[in-house]
C-alpha positions in Angstrom: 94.9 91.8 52.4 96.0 92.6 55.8 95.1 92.2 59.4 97.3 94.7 61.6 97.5 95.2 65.1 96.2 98.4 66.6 99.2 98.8 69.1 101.8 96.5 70.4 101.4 93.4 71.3 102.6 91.2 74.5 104.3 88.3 73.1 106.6 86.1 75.3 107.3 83.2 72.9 107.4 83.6 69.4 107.0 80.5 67.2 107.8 80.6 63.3 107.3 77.9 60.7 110.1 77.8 58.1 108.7 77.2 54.4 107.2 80.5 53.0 107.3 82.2 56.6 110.6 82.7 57.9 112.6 81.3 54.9 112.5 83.4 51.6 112.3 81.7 48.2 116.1 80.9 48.8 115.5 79.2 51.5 117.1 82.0 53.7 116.9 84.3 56.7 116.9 87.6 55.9 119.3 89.8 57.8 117.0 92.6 58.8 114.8 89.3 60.3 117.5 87.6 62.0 118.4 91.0 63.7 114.6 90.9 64.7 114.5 87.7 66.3 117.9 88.2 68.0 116.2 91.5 69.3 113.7 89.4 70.6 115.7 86.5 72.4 117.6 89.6 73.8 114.8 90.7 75.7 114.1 86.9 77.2 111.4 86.6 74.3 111.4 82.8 73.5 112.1 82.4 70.0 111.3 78.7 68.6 111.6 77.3 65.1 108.5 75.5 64.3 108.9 72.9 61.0 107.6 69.9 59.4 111.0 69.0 59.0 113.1 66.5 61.5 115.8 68.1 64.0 118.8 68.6 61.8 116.8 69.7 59.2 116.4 72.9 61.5 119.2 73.7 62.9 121.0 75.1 60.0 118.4 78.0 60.6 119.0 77.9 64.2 122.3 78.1 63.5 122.1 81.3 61.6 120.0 83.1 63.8 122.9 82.6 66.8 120.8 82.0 69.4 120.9 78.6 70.5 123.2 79.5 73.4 120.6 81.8 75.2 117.5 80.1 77.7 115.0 82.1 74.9 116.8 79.9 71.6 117.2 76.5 73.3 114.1 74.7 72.3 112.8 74.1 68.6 109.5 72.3 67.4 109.7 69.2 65.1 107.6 67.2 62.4 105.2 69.5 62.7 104.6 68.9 66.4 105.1 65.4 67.4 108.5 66.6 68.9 110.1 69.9 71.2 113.7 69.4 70.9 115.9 71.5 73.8 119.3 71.9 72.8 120.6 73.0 75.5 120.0 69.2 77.2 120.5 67.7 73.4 117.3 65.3 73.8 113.5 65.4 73.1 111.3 66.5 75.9 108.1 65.7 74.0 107.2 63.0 71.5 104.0 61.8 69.6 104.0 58.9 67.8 101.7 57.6 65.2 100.4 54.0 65.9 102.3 51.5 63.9 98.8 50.5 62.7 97.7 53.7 61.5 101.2 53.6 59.5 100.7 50.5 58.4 97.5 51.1 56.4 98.3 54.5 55.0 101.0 52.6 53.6 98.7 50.0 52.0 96.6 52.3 51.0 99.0 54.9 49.4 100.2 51.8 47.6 97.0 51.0 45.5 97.8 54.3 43.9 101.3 53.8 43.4 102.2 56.4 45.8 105.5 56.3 47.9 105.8 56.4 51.7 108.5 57.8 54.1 109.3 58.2 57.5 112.0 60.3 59.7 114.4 60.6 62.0 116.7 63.2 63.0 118.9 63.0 60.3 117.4 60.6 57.6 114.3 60.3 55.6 113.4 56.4 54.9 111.2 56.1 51.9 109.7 52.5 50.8 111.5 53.3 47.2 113.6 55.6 45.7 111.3 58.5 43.8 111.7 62.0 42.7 109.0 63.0 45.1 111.4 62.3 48.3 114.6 63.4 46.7 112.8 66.8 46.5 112.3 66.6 50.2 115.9 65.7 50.5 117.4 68.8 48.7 114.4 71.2 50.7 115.6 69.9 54.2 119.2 68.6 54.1 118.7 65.4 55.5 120.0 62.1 54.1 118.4 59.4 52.6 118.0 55.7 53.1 115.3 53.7 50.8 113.9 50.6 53.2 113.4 47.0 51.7 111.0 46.0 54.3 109.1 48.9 54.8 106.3 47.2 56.3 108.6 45.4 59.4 110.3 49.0 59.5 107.0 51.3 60.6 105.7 48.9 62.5 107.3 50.3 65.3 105.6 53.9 65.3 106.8 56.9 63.9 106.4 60.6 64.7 105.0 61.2 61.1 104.7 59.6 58.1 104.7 61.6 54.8 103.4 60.2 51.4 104.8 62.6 48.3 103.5 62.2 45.0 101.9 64.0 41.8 99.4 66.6 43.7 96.1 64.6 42.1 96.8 61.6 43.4 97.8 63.2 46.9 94.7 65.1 47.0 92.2 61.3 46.3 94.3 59.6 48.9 93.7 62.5 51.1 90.3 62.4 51.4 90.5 58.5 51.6 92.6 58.4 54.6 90.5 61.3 56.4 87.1 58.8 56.0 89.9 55.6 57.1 91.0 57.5 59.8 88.4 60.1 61.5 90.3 61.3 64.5 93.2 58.4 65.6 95.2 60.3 63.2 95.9 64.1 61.7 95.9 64.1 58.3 96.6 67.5 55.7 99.2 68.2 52.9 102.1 70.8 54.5 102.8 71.2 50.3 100.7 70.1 47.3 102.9 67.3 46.8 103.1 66.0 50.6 100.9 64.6 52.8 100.8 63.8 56.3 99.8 61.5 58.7 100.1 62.5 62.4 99.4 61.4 65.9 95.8 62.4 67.1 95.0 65.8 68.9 99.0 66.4 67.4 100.0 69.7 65.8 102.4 72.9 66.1 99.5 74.3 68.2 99.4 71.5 70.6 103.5 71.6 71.0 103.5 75.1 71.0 100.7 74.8 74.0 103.0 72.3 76.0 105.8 74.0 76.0 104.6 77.4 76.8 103.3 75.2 79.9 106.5 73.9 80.5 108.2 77.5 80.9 105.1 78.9 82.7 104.1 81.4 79.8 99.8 82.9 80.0 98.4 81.7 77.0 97.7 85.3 76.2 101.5 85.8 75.4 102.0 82.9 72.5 102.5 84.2 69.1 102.7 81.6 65.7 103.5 83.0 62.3 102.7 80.4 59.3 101.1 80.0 56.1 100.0 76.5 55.4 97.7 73.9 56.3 100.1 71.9 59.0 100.4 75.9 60.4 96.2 75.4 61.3 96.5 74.1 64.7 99.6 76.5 65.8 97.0 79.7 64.2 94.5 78.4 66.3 96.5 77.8 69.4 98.4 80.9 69.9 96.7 83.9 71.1 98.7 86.5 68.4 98.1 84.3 65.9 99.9 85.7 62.2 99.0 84.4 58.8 101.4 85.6 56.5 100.2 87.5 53.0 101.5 85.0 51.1 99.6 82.3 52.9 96.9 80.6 51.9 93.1 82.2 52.1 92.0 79.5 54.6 94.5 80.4 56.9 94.4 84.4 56.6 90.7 83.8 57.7 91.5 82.4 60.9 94.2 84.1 61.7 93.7 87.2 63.7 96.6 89.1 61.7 98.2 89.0 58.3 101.5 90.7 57.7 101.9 93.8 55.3 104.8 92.1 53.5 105.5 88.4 52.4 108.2 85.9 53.1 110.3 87.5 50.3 110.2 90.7 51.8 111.3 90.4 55.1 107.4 89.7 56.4 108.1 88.1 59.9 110.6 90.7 60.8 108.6 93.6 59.9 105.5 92.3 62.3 108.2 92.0 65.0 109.8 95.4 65.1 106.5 97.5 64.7 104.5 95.2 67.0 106.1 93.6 69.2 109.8 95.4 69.9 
């Protein structure tokens, strides 16, 4: 299934989740991609990398892509939204936090079903116990990691996300759980089958991806988001050229308003951008 464009497209910031969009099952940048996105920062096309993952979890990828140095490659979005990184000043200029009590009683409830929790920072994931679950996310994103004995003293002072991993069944009960607990002082979706988020309110890539095309005085008619999964919903809904990619799943190919021809395998993002956009 595919949604295409009819001509090209006026896109002035460009912002890609990593996992099954940009990234390939490698966990790679294709060249012919890279070259696309380098194409774009060339013509003063904003290009920022959009991830559930903490800062130096990205910047490998920013690293790759070369850009980093140029006014269109200097800002990156975070934890799916509760931070905009710029680089060029080294320091967040946006932050969401999730209230320590929010934190406080996912983490009770995630532990009546013997589930794990972790939080982040830019370099560390801190899970309440060692388990498979969060060495996974370890090996996907690079970062260290650093099992807390207090966990409980440790969140209570806020966090910008606070991810439970665990055997998809379980996720999926305590999912629904913490939705009823929580109605709307907190964002709550699984980014995987195995992860599951709790956010700030009103907090997504959409809303970040909002902000900062504020911040560099960009028409909303001229934000583009490419993504695949559910913590990709709010940045689909928020950007005007919004892209679901093929691969993706059904729910978000039916709010998107385009699909690409060709997965993340197959160079998919960097196809979109040279027919419709350079």
């Amino acid at each position: 299934m595919t949604k295409l464009p009819t001509g090209k497209l006026d896109a002035r910031i460009v912002a890609l989740d990593l996992d099954d969009t940009l990234l390939n099952r490698d966990l790679q940048i294709t060249p012919r991609t890279v070259s696309a996105l380098q194409e774009c920062a060339r013509r003063g096309i904003y290009v920022v990398l959009c991830s559930g993952r903490a800062e130096n979890g990205i910047l490998p990828y920013v690293r790759q892509l070369n850009i980093a140095g140029t006014q269109a490659g200097r800002y990156i979005i975070a934890m799916n939204g509760a931070t905009i990184y710029d680089m060029h000043r080294r320091e967040q200029i946006y932050t969401r936090t999730v209230p320590s009590d929010i934190l406080l009683q996912a983490y009770r409830m995630a532990s009546r079903h013997d589930l794990a929790c972790q939080v982040y920072d830019a370099s560390t994931i801190y899970p309440s116990r060692d388990n498979e679950w969060s060495r996974v996310d370890v090996k996907l994103c690079g970062l260290k990691m650093q099992v807390v004995s207090n966990f409980e003293q440790f969140i209570s002072r806020g966090h910008s996300k606070m991810v439970i991993p665990g055997e998809p069944e379980k996720v999926a009960v305590l999912q629904e759980e913490l939705k009823a607990a929580f109605g709307d002082r907190a964002v709550v979706f699984t980014s995987k089958p195995f992860f599951l988020e709790v956010m700030p309110p009103h907090c997504g890539k959409g809303e970040a991806l909002t902000h900062l095309a504020g911040v560099l005085n960009l028409p909303p008619e001229t934000t583009m988001g490419f993504g695949d999964s559910m913590n990709d919903e709010s940045m689909i809904r928020a950007a005007t050229h919004s892209v679901a990619m093929c691969n993706g799943l059904p729910y978000i190919h039916d709010i998107a308003r385009y699909i690409t021809r060709f997965d993340n395998n197959h160079d998919g993002v960097g196809d979109f951008l040279w027919e419709y956009v350079l």
